[in-house]
C-alpha positions as semicolon CSV with decimal commas, in nm:
position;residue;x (nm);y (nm);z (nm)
1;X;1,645;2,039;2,268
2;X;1,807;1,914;1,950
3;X;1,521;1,946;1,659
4;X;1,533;1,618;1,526
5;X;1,466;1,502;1,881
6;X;1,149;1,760;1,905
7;X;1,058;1,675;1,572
8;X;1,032;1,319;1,705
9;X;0,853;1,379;1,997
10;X;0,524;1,602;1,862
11;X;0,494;1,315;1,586
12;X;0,454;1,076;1,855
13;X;0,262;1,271;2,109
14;X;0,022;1,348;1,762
15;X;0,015;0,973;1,663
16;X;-0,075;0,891;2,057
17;X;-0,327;1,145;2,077
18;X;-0,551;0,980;1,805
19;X;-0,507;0,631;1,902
20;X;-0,794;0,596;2,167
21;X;-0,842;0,243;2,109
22;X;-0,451;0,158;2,200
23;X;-0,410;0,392;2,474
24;X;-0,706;0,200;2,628
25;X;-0,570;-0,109;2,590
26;X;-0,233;-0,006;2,673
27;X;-0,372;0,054;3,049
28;X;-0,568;-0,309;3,044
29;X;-0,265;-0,468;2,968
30;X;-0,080;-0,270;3,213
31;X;-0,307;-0,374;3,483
32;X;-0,299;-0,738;3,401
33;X;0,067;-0,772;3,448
34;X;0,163;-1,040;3,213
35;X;0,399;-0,854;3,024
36;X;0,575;-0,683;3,343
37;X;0,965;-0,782;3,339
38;X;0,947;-0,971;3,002
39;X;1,188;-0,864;2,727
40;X;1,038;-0,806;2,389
41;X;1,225;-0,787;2,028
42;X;1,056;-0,590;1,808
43;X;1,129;-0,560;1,391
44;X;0,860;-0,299;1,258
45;X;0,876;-0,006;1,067
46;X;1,024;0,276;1,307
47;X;0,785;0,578;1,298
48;X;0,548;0,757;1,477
49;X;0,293;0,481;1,522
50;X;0,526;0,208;1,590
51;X;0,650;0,443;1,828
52;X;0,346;0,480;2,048
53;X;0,334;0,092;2,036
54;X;0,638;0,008;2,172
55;X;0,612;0,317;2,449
56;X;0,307;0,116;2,530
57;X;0,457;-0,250;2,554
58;X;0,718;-0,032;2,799
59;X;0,441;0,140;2,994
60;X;0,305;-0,195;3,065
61;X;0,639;-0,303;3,222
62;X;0,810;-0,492;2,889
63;X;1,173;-0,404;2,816
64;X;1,161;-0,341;2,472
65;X;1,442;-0,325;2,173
66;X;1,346;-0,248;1,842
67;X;1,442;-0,216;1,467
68;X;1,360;-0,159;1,141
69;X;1,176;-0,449;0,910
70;X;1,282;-0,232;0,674
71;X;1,603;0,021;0,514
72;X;1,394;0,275;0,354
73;X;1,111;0,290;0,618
74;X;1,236;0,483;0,919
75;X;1,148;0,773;1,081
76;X;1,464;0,921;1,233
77;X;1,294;1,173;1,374
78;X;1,093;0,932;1,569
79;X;1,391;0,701;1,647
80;X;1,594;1,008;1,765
81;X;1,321;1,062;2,029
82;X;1,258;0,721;2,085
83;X;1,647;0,724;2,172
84;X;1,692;1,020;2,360
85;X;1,365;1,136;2,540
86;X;1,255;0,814;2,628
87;X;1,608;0,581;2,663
88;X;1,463;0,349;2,443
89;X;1,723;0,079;2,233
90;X;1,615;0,159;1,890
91;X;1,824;0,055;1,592
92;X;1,730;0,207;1,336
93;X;1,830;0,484;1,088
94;X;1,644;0,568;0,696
95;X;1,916;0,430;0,432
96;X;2,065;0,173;0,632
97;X;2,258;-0,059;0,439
98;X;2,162;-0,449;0,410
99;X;2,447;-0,519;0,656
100;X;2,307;-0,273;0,938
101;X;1,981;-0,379;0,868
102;X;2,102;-0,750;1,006
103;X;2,324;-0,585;1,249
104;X;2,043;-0,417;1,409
105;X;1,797;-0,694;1,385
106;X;2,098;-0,882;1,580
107;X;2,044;-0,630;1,857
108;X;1,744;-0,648;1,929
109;X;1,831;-1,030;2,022
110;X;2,079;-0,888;2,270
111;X;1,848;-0,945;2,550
112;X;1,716;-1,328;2,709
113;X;1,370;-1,246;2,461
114;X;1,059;-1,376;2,575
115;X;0,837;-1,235;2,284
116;X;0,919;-1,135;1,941
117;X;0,742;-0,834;1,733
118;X;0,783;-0,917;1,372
119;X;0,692;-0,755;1,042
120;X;0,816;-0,975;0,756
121;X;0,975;-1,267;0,886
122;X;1,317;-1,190;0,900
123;X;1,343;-1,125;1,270
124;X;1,154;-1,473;1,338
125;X;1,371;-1,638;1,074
126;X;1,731;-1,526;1,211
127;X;1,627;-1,641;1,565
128;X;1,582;-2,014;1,427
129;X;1,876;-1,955;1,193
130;X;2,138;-1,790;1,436
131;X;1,989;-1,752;1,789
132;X;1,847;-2,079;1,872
133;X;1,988;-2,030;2,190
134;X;1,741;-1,789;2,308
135;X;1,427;-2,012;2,172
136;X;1,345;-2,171;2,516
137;X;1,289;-1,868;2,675
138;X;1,032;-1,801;2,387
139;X;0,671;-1,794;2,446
140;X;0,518;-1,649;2,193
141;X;0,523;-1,399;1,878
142;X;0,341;-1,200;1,673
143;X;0,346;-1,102;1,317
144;X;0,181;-0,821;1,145
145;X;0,207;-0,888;0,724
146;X;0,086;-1,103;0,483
147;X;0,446;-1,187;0,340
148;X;0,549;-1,275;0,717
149;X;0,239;-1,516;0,736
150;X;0,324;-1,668;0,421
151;X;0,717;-1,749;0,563
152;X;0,616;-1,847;0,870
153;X;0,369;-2,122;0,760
154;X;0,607;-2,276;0,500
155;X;0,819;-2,258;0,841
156;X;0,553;-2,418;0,999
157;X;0,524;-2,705;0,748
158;X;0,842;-2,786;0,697
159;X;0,818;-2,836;1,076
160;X;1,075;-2,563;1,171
161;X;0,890;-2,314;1,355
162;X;0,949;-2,412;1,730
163;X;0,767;-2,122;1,881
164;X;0,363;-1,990;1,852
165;X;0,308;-1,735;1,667
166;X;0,021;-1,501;1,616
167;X;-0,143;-1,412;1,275
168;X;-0,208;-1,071;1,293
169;X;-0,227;-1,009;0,967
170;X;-0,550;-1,272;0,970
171;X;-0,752;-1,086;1,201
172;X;-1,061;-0,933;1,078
173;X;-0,971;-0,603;1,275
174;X;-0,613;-0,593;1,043
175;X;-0,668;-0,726;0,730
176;X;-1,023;-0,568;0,641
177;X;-0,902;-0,205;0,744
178;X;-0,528;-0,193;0,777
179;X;-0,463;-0,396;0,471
180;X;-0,705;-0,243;0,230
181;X;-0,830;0,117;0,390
182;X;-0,438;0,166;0,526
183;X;-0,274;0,054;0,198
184;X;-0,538;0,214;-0,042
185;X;-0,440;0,591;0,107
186;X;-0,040;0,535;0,203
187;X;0,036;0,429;-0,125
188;X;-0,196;0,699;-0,325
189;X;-0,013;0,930;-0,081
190;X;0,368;0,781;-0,122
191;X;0,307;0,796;-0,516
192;X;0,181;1,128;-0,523
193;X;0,467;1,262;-0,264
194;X;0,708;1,127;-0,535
195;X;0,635;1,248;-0,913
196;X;0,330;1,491;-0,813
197;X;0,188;1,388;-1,120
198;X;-0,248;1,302;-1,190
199;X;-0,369;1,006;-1,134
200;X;-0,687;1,105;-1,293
201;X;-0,797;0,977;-1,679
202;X;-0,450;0,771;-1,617
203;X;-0,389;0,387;-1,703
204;X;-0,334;0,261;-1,317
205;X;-0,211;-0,139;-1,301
206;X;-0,277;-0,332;-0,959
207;X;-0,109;-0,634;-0,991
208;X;-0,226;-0,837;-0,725
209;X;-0,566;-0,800;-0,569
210;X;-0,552;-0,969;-0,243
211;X;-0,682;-0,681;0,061
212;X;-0,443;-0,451;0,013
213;X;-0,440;-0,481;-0,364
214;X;-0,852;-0,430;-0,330
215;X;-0,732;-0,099;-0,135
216;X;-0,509;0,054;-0,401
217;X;-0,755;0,027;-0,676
218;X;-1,047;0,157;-0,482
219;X;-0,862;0,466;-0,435
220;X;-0,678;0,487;-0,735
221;X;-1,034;0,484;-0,871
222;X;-1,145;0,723;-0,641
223;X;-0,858;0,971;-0,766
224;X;-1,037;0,947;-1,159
225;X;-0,811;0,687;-1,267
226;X;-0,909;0,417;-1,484
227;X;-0,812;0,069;-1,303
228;X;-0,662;-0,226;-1,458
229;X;-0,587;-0,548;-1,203
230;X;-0,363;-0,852;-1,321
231;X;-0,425;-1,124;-1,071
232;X;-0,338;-1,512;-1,063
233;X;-0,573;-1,642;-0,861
234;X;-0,902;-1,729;-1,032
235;X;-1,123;-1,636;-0,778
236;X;-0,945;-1,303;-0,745
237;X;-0,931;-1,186;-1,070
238;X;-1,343;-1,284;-1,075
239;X;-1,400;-1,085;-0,805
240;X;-1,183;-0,778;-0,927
241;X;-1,425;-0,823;-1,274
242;X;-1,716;-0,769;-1,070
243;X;-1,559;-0,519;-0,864
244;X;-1,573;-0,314;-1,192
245;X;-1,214;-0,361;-1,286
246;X;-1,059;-0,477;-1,591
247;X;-0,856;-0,746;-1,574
248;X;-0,581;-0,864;-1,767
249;X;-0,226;-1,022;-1,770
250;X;0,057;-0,810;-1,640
251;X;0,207;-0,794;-1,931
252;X;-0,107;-0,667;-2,141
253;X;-0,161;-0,487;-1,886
254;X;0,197;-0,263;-1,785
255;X;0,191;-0,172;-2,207
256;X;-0,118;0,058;-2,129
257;X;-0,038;0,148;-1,797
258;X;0,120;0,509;-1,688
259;X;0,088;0,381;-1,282
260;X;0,189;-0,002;-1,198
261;X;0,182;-0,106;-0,804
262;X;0,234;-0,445;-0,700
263;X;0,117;-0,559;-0,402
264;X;0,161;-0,944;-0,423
265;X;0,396;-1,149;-0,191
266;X;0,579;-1,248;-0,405
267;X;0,866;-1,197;-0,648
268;X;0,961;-1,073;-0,973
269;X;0,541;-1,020;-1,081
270;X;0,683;-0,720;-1,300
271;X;0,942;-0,958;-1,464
272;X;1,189;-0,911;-1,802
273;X;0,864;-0,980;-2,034
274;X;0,650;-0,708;-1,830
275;X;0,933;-0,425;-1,873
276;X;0,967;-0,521;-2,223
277;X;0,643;-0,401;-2,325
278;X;0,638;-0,100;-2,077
279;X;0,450;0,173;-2,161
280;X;0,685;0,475;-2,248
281;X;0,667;0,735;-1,906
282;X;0,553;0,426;-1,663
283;X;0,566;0,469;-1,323
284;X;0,631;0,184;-1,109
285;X;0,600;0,132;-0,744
286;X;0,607;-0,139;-0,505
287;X;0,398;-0,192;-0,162
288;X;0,480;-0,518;-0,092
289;X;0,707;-0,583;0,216
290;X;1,021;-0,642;0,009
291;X;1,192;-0,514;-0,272
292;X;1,150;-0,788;-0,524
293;X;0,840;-0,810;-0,637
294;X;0,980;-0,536;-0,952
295;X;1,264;-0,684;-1,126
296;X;1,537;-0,472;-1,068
297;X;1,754;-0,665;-1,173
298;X;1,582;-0,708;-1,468
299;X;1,569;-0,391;-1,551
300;X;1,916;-0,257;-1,501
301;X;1,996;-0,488;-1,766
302;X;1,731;-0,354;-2,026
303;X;1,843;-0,003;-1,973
304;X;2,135;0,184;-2,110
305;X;2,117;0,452;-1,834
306;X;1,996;0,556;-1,492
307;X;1,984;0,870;-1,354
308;X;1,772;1,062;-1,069
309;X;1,554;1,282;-1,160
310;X;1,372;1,374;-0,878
311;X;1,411;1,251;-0,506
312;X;1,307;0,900;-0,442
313;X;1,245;0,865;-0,860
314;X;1,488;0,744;-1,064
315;X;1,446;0,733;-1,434
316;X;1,567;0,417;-1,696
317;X;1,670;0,505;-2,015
318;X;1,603;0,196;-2,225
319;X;1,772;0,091;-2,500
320;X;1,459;0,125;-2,749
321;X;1,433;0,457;-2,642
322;X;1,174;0,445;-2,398
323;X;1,146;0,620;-2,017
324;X;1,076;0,351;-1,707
325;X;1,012;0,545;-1,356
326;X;1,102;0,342;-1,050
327;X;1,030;0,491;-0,725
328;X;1,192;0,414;-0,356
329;X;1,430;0,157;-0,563
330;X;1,138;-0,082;-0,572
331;X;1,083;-0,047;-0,181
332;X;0,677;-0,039;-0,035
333;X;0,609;0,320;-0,168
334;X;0,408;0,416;0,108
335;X;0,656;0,426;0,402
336;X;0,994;0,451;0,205
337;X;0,794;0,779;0,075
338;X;0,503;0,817;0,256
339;X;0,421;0,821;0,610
340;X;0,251;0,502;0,612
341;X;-0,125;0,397;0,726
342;X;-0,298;0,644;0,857
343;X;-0,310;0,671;1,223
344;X;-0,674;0,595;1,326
345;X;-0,600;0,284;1,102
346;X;-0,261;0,136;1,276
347;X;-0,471;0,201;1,618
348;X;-0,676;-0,091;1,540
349;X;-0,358;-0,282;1,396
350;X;-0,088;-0,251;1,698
351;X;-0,413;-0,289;1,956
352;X;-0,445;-0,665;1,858
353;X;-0,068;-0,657;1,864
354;X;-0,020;-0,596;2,244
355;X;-0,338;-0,790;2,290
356;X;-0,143;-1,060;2,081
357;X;0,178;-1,024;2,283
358;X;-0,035;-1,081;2,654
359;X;-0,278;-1,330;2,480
360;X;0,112;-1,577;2,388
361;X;0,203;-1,512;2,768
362;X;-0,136;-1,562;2,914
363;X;-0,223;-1,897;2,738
364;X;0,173;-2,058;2,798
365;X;0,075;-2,382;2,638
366;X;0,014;-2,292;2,319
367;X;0,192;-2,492;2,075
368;X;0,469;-2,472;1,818
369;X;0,328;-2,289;1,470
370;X;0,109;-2,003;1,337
371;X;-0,225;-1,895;1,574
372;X;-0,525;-1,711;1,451
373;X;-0,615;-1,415;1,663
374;X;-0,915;-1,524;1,839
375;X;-1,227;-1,363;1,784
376;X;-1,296;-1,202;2,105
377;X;-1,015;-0,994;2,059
378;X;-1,094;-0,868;1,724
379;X;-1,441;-0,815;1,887
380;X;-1,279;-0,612;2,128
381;X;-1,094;-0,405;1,932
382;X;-1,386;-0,321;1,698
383;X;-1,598;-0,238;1,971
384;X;-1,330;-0,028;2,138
385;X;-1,299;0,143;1,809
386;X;-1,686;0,203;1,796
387;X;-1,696;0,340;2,129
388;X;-1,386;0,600;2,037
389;X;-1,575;0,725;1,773
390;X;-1,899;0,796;1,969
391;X;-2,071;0,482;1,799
392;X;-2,353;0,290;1,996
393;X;-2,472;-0,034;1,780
394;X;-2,795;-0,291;1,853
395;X;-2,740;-0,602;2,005
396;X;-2,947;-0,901;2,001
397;X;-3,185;-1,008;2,229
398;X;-3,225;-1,334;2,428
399;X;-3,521;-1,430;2,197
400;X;-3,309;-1,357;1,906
401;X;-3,023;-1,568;2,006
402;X;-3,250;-1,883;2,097
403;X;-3,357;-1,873;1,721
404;X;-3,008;-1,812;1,561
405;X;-2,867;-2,096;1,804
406;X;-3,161;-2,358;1,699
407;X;-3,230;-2,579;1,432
408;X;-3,575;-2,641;1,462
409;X;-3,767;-2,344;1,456
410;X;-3,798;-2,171;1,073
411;X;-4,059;-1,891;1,169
């Protein structure tokens, strides 16, 4: 067996193996049948735990085609195997260009889809842009990411979004654990892979500080480092304060920093003013979904020279002299270098999203726009989660819930 390919295969038997909570819900769904013949395109980031994800949709009778959501992010270990031990269609390969990254979002469309995967948008996006042909035969997607949400509802408001899709980025089970727990350790672990440098008694900027912004600077804390969050949102950059942080302006903020990490949405938060004032030896990273949220551009301009100095690091020299680190060319740190979430974390995550994919089949009527995941599933997967890890929890009792559901007794 080629060694990529067996590479491939113990990453994915090891991901599979410690995702109780999926495998369990893989053989519900399985039973049910509502996803038996139905063709699903899928854009997430191909590795191991995406890989036991879409092995489930196809163990519960889905055809499945997938690619990348994003160039840097692949396994191709996993994709190898996905390929050859298991005659999957994967398109996917690390380094892609930008024109094989559309190219193989484009095949994943080769098929009459009936439910779409989507990290980011862009798969969701080209289907109303280029394949509207294939929209009928739609009933439902599902997307995992804050910056997808965010597309999809200004989609939804401009009244172009002509399928349902679910948020499962808004679910408590995601969001709470995936977003902040998930982000908080890939990225600690995709900047460390890179420069192997301390983290501890260093400056470390968090610009943003939605859930996975809280993430990052609870463990960059937790490494020793001393946390600084630059925030626009009011309410956000109070609750950072009494989170313990100091806050500040990006720009006050990147000329004390030696770590910066954005993790916003949105683009160009580390803009020409911010890499003026860059602190001499700064390290900057990215784990938002796409590469913009660092101005590159920016910052080719205000350097004199580039030059690798150590894989997935490249070094700016700037025309005043100073040193400006960027890693994975501005791409999310934490699967460009990293591995991504944890495991026991994307369990919980790509559960609600093959409950997501039966719930858009098994309710047909849903309309046209963005869908919260309904409660009972996130219960579900929280209690399926418990009962993995051995965890038995109090419930209330019929007494209990005859006070909690009345309005007239105090005592």
């Amino acid at each position: 067996m080629d060694k990529q390919v067996e590479k491939g295969i113990k990453r994915l038997e090891w991901a599979r193996e410690h995702m109780a909570v999926l495998n369990t819900v893989r053989e519900e769904v399985g039973d049910n049948g509502f996803l038996r013949g139905k063709n699903i395109s899928m854009a997430l980031h191909v590795e191991a735990k995406t890989g036991v994800l879409a092995l489930s949709l196809a163990h519960a009778g889905a055809n499945v085609k997938m690619a990348s959501c994003n160039p840097l992010s692949t396994d191709d270990s996993v994709a190898e195997a996905l390929r050859e031990e298991y005659g999957m269609d994967v398109y996917a390969r690390r380094g892609e260009s930008s024109e094989e990254y559309y190219m193989h979002l484009k095949n994943t469309l080769e098929h009459p889809t009936n439910i779409v995967i989507d990290d980011g948008g862009d798969l969701i996006s080209m289907i109303h842009t280029e394949r509207e042909d294939l929209i009928d035969g739609i009933h439902g997607g599902a997307e995992e990411t804050t910056t997808g949400i965010v597309r999809l509802k200004a989609m939804e408001k401009d009244g172009a979004l002509r399928f349902p899709v679910m948020s499962v980025n808004d679910a408590y089970m995601k969001h709470m654990f995936d977003n902040r727990y998930g982000t908080g350790q890939s990225t600690i672990d995709g900047l460390l892979t890179a420069t192997n440098l301390q983290l501890s008694g260093k400056n470390f900027l968090v610009v943003g500080y939605g859930w996975c912004g809280r993430g990052i600077a609870m463990r960059a804390r937790g490494m020793g480092a001393n946390v600084l969050v630059a925030e626009v949102d009011p309410v956000k950059a109070v609750e950072a304060k009494m989170d313990g942080f100091g806050v500040l302006t990006c720009k006050e903020g990147i000329s004390r920093a030696d770590f910066v990490v954005t993790a916003t949405g949105c683009k160009d938060v580390v803009n020409r003013e911010a890499l003026m004032v860059a602190k001499d030896g700064c390290v900057m990273a990215n784990s938002g979904h796409f590469n913009n949220e660092i101005s590159t551009h920016e910052l080719e301009k205000l350097s004199k020279s580039s030059r690798e100095v150590r894989e997935d690091v490249v070094e700016y020299g700037m025309t005043d002299g100073r040193r400006l680190y960027l890693l994975a060319e501005g791409r999310l740190v934490n699967l460009a270098i990293g591995q991504g979430h944890p495991v026991e974390i994307m369990d919980m995550s790509f559960a609600l999203q093959m409950l997501a994919a039966e719930y858009v089949v098994r309710n047909g009527d849903l309309s046209p726009g963005v869908h919260s995941i309904p409660r009972e599933l996130d219960e579900k997967v929280a209690r399926l989660m418990l009962k993995a890890d051995g965890i038995v929890i109090d419930s209330l009792t019929e007494e209990q819930e005859r006070y909690l559901g009345s309005w007239k007794e105090g005592t």
